[in-house]
N, C-alpha and C positions, 0 to 999 in steps of 0.2 A: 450162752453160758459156757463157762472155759473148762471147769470143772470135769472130775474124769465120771463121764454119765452113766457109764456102769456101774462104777463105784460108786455110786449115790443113787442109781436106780435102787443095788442090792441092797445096801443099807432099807430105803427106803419099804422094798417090798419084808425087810426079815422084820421093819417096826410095825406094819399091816398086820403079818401073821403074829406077831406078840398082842397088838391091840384085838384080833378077834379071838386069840386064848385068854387075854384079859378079861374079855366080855362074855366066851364062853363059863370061865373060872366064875364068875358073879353069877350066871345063869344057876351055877352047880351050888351054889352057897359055899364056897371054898372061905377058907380063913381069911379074913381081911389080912394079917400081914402079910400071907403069900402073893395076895391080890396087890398090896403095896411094893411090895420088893420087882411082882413083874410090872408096873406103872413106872419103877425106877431107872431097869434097863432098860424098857423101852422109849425112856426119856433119853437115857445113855446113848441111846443108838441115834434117836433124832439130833443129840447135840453133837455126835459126831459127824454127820451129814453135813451140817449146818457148820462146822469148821471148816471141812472140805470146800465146800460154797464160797465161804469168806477168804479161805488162804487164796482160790485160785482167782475171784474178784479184786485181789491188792494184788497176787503176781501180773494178772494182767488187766484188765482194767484203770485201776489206780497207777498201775506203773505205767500205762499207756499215755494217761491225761499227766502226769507230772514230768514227761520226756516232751507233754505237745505244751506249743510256745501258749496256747489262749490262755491266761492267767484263769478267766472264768471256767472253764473245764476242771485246773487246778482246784479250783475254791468247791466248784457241783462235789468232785470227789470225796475232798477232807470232809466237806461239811455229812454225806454221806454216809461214812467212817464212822463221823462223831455220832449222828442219828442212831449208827448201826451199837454203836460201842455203850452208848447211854440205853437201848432195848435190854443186851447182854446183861447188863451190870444189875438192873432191878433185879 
């Protein structure tokens, strides 16, 4: 992974402590919309991870295999991409 892994460790560990105050919040009978709004940033935070991941996957990776001459590398990548970009969009 090329990705800067602290930056994405953190990320990761600050969406753990929102997902066990989520589950603590539900334990307590807390308002469902509160209990929605913290499911929402905690969404926030995984989809920013999950950027992180993908920008440094095209700066390097993709841009590795579209500088290498094997056309098939080329093709494993986009095709990748497209897999990756069609998950995203649902």
């Amino acid at each position: 992974m090329r990705a800067d892994r602290k930056k994405i460790e953190q990320l990761l560990k600050t969406a753990r402590g929102q997902i066990e105050g989520i589950l603590k919040m539900i334990e307590d009978d807390r308002y469902c919309v509160d209990i929605s709004n913290q499911i929402m940033a905690t969404e926030a935070i995984l989809n920013k991870a999950n950027k992180e991941v993908i920008s440094a996957h095209i700066k390097g990776c993709v841009l590795s295999a579209a500088n290498n001459e094997d056309q098939f590398e080329k093709e494993k990548k986009i095709d990748e991409m497209i897999s990756l970009i069609d998950k995203l969009a649902k």
